[in-house]
N, C-alpha and C positions, 0 to 999 in steps of 0.2 A: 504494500500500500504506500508504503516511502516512498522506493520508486517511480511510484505513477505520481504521485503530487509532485515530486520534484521532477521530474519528466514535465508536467502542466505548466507548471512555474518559469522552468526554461524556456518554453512553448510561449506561452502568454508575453514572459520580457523581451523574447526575442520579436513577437511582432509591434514591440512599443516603439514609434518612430521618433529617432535621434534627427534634432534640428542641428543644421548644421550652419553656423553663420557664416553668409558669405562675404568677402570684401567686394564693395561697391569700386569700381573702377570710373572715374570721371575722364570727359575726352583729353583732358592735357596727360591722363597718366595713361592712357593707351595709347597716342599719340608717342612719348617718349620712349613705351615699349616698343612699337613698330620700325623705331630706330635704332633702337639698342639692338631688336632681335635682327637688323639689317646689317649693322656692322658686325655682330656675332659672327653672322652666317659668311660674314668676308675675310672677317680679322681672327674667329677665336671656334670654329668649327676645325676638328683632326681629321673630318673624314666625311664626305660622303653623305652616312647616316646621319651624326651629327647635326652637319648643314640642315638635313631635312627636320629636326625637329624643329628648331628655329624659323624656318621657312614656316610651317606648320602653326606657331606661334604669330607669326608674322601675319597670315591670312588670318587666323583669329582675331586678330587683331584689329584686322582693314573690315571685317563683318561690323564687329561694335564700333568701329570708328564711326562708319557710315552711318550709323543708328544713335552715334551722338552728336553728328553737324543735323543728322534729319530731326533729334529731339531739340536741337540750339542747343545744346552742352555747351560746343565749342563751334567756330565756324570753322570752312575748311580751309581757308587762307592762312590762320591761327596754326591748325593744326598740322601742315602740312610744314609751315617754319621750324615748328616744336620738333617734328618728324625729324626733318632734314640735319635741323641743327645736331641732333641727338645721335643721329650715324654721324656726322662731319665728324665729330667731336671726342666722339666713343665714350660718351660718357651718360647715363641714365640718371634723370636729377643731378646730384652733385658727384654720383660716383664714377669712377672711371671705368670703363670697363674692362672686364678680363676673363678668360676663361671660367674662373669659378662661379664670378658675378654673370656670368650668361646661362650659365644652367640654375643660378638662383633662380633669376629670372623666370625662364624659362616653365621652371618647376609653377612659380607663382602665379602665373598667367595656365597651368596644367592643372593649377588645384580650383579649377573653378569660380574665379570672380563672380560674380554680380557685373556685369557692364551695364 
């Protein structure tokens, strides 16, 4: 009889849904992603594979972008500077970037934002 309650119990908490909060990404911080994931893919990709994640990031990226000049987030002359500047520069906000900080990245933009 133990085991059948504790068997239900397992049963019951395993269908309790865990909220998971997401980070809200605003057009200037997808914007600087789309350039950091572009100079990644030029300057800090070993392979191939690599590259393709970031690419991969990249078009994520250009989806919610478009969904934040069409919400007015950001307009696309704005964000297309932000973009630009952000590969010219290699740098993501204040940080430089570098292999480790592109699969940070990368990861952070793979765990599901909120755009």
């Amino acid at each position: 009889m133990k085991k059948y309650i504790w068997f239900s119990l397992t049963v019951i908490i395993g269908l309790i849904p865990i909220s998971v909060k997401a980070e809200t990404w605003n057009g200037e911080k997808i914007s600087q992603m789309i350039g950091a994931m572009s100079w990644c893919t030029n300057n800090a990709a070993k392979n191939p594979s690599e590259a393709s994640i970031y690419q991969s990031a990249r078009r994520a990226g250009t989806m919610a972008l478009k969904k934040a000049i069409d919400n007015g987030d950001i307009d696309s002359n704005e964000s297309l500077e932000i973009l630009k500047k952000s590969e010219r520069e290699g740098k993501y906000f204040d940080q430089t970037l570098n292999p480790e900080r592109c699969k940070q990245i990368w990861q952070s933009v793979n765990e599901n934002p909120k755009f």
